[in-house]
Backbone as CSV, one residue per row, in Angstrom:
resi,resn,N_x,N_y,N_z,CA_x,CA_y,CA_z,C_x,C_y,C_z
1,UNK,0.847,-1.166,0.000,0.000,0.000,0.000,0.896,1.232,0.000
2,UNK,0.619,2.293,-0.970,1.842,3.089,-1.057,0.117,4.530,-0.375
3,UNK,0.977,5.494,0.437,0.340,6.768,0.341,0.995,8.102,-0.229
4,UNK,0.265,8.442,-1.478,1.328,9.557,-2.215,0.493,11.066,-1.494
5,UNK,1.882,11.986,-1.369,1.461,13.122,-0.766,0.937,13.754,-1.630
6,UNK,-0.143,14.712,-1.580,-0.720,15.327,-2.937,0.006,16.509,-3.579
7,UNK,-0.378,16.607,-4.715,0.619,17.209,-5.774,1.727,16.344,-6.096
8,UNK,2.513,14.982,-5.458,4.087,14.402,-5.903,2.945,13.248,-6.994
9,UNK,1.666,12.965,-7.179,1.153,11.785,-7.953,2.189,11.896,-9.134
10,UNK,2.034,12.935,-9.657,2.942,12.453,-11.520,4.002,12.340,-11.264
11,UNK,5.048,12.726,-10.407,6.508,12.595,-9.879,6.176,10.799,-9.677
12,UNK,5.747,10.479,-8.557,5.446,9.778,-8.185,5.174,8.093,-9.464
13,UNK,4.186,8.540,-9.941,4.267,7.425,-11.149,5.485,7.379,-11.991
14,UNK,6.217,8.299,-12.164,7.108,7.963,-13.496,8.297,7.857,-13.214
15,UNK,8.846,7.517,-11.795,10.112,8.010,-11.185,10.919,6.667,-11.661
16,UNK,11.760,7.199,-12.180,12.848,6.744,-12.354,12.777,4.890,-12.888
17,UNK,11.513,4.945,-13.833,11.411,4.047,-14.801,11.408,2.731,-14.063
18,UNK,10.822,3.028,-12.264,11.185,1.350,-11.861,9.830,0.469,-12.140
19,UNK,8.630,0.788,-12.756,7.810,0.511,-13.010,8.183,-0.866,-14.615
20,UNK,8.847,-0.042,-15.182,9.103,-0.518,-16.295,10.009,-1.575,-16.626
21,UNK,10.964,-1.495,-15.036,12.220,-1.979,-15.256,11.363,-3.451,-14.142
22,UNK,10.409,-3.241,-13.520,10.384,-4.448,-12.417,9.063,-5.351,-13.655
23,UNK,8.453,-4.630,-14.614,8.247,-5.563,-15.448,8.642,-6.887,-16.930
24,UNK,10.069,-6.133,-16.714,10.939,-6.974,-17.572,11.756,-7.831,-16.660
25,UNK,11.310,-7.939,-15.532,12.302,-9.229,-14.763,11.731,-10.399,-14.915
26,UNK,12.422,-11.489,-15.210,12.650,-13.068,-14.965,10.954,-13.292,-13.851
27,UNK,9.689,-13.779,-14.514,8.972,-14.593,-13.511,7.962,-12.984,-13.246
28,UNK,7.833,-11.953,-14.070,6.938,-11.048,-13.422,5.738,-10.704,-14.329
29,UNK,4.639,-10.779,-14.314,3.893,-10.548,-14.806,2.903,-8.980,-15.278
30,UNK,1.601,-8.960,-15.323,1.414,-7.971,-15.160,0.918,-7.210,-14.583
31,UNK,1.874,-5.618,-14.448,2.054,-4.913,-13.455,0.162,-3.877,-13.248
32,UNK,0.034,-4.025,-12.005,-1.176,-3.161,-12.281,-1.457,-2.019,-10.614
33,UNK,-1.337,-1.109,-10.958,-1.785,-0.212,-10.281,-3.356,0.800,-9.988
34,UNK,-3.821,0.172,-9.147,-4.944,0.767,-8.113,-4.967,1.860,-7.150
35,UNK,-6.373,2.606,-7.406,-5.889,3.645,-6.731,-7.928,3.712,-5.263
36,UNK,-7.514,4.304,-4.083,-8.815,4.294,-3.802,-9.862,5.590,-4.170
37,UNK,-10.937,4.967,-4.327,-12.108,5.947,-4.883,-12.437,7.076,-3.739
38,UNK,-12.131,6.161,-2.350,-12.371,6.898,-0.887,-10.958,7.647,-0.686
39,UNK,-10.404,7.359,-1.321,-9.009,8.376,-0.317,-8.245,7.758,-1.483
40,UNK,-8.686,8.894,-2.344,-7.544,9.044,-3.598,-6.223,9.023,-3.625
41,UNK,-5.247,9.559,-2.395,-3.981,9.670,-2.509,-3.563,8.118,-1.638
42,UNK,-4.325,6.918,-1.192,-3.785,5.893,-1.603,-4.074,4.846,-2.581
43,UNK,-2.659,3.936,-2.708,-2.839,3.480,-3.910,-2.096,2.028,-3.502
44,UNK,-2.235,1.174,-4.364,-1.944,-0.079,-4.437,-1.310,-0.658,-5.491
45,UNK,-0.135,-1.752,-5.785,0.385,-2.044,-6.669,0.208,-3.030,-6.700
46,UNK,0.098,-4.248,-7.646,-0.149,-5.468,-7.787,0.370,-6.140,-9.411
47,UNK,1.089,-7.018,-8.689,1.874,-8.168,-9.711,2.239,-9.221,-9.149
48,UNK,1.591,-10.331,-10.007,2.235,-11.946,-9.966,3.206,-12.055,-10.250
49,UNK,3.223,-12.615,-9.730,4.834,-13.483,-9.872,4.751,-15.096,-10.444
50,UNK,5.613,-15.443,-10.982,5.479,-16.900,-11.139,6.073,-17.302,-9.817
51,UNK,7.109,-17.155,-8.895,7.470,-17.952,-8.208,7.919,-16.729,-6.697
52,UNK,7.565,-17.301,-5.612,8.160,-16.193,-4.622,9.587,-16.104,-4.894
53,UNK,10.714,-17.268,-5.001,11.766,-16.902,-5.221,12.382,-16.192,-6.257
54,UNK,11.064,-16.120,-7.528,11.318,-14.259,-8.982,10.936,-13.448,-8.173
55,UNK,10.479,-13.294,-7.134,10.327,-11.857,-6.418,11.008,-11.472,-6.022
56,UNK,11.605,-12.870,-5.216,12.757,-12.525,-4.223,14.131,-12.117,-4.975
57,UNK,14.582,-12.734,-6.026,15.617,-12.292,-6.608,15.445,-10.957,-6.952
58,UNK,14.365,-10.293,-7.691,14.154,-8.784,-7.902,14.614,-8.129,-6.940
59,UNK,14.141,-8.257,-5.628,14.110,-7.692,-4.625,15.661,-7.526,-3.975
60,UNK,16.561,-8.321,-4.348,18.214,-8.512,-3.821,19.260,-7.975,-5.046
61,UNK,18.570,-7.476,-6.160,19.056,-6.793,-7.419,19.941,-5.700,-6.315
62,UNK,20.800,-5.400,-6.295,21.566,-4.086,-5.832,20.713,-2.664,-6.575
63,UNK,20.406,-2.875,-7.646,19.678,-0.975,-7.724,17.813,-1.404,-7.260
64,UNK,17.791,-2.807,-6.428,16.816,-2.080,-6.020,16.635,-1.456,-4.693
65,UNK,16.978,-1.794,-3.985,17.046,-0.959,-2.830,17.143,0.941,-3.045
66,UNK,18.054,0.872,-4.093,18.449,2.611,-4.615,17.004,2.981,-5.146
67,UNK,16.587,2.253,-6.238,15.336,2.538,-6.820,14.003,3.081,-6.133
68,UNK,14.001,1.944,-4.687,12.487,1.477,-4.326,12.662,2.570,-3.446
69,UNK,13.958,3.089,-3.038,14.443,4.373,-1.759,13.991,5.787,-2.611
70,UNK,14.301,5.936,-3.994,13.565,7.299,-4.954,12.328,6.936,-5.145
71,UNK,11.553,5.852,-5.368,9.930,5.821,-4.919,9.084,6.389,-3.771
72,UNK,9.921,6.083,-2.809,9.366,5.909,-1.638,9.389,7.709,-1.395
73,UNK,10.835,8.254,-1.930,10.858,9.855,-1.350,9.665,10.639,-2.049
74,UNK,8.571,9.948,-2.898,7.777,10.835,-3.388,6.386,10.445,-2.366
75,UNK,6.116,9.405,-1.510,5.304,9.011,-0.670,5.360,9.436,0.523
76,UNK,4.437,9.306,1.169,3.978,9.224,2.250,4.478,8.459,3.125
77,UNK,3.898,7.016,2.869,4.038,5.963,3.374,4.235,4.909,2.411
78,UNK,4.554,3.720,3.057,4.807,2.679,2.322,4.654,1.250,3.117
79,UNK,3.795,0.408,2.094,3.592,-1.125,3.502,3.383,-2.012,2.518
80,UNK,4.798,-3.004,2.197,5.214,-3.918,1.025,4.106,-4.987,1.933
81,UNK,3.711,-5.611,1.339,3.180,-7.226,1.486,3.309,-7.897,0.331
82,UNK,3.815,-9.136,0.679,3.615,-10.520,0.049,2.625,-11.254,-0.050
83,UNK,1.637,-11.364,-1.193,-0.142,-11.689,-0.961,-0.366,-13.530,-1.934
84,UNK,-0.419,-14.116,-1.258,-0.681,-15.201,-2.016,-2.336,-15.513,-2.373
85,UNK,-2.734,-16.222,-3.738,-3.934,-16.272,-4.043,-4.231,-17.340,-3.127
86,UNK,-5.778,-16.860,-2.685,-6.498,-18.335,-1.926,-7.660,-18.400,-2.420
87,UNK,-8.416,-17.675,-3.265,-9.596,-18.072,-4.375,-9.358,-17.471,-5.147
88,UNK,-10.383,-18.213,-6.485,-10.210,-17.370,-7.758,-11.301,-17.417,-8.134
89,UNK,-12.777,-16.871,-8.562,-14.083,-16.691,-8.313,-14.061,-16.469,-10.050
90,UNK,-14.746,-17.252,-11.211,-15.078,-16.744,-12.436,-16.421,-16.319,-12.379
């Protein structure tokens, strides 16, 4: 759950291309970003993974820590979770 401070939203989405760059990794699918209807300035990110351990390797990349640290300076807040599926309802 990311909270963006208002006015940083467009900073905020386009920073520093990690959007683009965490969808060309090994095992990642597609990337999708949510935002709430009740409290617009939070927002939510969501992507599968094929495997927790393609996450986990993303996640131990050396520029990400640098990356996810220039995301974060355009937020508020920030609260990573790891969400596994437990239904899938057609």
């Amino acid at each position: 759950m990311w909270v963006v401070r208002t006015g940083d939203e467009d900073a905020w989405f386009g920073v520093d291309g990690f959007r683009d760059r965490a969808s060309t990794m090994p095992g990642s699918g597609t990337l999708r970003l949510v935002r709430g209807l009740d409290n617009p300035g939070r927002y939510m990110s969501l992507a599968p993974w094929e495997s927790n351990e393609a996450q986990v390797a993303w996640k131990q990349l050396p520029e990400f820590r640098e990356r996810i640290g220039r995301v974060r300076g355009h937020g508020g807040h920030f609260e990573p979770s790891v969400l596994e599926l437990v239904v899938e309802v057609e």
